[in-house]
GULOSE-599545 format. One record per residue (C-alpha): x, y, z; residue in three letters; chain. Coordinates in nm, 3 decimals. Layout:
N
x:X, y:Y, z:Z, r:ala, c:A
...
//
This chain:
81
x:-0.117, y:4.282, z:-4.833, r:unk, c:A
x:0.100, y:4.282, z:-4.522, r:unk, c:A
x:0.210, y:4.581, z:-4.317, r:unk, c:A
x:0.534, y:4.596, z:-4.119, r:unk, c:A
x:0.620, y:4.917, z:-3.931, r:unk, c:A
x:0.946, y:4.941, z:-3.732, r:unk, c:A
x:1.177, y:5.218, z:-3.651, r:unk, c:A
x:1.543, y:5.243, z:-3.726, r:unk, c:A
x:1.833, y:5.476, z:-3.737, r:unk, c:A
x:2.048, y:5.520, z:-4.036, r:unk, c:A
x:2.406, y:5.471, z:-4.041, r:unk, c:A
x:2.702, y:5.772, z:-4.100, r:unk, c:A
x:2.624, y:5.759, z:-4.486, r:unk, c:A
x:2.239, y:5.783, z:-4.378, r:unk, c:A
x:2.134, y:5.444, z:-4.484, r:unk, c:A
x:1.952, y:5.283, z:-4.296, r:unk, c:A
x:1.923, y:4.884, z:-4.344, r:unk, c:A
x:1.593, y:4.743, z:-4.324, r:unk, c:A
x:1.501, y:4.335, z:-4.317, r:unk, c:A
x:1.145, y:4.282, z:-4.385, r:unk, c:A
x:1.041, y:3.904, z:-4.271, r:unk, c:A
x:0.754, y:3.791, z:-4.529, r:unk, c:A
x:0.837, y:3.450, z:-4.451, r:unk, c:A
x:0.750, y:3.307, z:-4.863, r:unk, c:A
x:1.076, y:3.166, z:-4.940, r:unk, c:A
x:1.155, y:3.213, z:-5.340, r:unk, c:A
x:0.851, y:3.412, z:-5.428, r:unk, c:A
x:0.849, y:3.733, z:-5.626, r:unk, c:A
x:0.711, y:4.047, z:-5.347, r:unk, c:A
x:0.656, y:4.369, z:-5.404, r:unk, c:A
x:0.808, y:4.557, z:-5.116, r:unk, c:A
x:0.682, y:4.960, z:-5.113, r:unk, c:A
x:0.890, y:5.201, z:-4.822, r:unk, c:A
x:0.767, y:5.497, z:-4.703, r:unk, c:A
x:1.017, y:5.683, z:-4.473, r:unk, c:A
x:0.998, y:6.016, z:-4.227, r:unk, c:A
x:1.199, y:6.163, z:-3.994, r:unk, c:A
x:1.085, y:6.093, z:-3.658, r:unk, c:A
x:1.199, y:6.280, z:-3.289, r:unk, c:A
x:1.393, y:6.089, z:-3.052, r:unk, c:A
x:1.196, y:6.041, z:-2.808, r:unk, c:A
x:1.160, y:5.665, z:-2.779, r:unk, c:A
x:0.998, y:5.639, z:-2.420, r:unk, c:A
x:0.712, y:5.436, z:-2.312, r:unk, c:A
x:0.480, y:5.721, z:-2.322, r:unk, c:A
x:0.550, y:5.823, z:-2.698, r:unk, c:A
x:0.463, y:5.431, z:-2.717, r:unk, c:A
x:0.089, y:5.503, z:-2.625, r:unk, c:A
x:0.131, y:5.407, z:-2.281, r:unk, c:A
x:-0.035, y:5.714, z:-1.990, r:unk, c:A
x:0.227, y:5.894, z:-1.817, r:unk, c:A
x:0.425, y:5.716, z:-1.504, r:unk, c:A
x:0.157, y:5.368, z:-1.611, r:unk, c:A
x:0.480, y:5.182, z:-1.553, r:unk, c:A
x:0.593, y:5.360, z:-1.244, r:unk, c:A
x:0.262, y:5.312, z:-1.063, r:unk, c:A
x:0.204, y:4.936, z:-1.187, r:unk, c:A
x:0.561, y:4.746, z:-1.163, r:unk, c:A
x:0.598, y:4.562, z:-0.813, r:unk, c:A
x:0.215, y:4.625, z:-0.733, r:unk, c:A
x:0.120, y:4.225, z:-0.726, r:unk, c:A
x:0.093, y:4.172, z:-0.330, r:unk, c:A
x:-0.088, y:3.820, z:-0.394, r:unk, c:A
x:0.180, y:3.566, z:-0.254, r:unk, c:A
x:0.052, y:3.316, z:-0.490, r:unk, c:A
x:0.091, y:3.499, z:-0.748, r:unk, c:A
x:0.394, y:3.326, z:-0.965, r:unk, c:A
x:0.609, y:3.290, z:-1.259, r:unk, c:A
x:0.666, y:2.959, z:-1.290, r:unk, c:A
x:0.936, y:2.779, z:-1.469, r:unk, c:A
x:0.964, y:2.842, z:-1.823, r:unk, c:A
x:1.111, y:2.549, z:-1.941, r:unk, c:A
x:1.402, y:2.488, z:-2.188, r:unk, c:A
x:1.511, y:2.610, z:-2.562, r:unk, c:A
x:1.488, y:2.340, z:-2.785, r:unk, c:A
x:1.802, y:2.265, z:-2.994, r:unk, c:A
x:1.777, y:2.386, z:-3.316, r:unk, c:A
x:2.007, y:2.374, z:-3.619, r:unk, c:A
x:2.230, y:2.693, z:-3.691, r:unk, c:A
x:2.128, y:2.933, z:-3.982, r:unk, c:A
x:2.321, y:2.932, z:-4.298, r:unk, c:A
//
């Protein structure tokens, strides 16, 4: 069995549309949803993340050396149906 949890919002009928990636093409799933309300707050700390982490960690690197280097290219790849 395979979890997925994500958080949407429902449209102005109050449906919300969920796509659930199980990624077995023409197989018969059993998919089970479980919903609850949730608050709005959607900030990094509500993530699990301490208070100000990102504040007192982004631009902190001082090591010149230190860098991203290039990434490289997408690979073409055929459009989906």
């Amino acid at each position: 069995m395979n979890t997925v949890r994500t958080v949407c919002e429902s449209d102005e009928r109050g449906t919300a549309h969920v796509a659930v990636p199980i990624g077995l093409p023409r197989r018969r799933v059993e998919i089970v949803i479980v919903w609850q309300e949730v608050d709005g707050d959607d900030t990094p700390d509500a993530h699990g993340w301490p208070p100000g982490w990102f504040e007192r960690t982004a631009g902190t690197i001082e090591d010149p050396s230190f860098v991203r280097h290039p990434q490289g290219e997408y690979e073409a790849r055929e459009a989906l149906p």
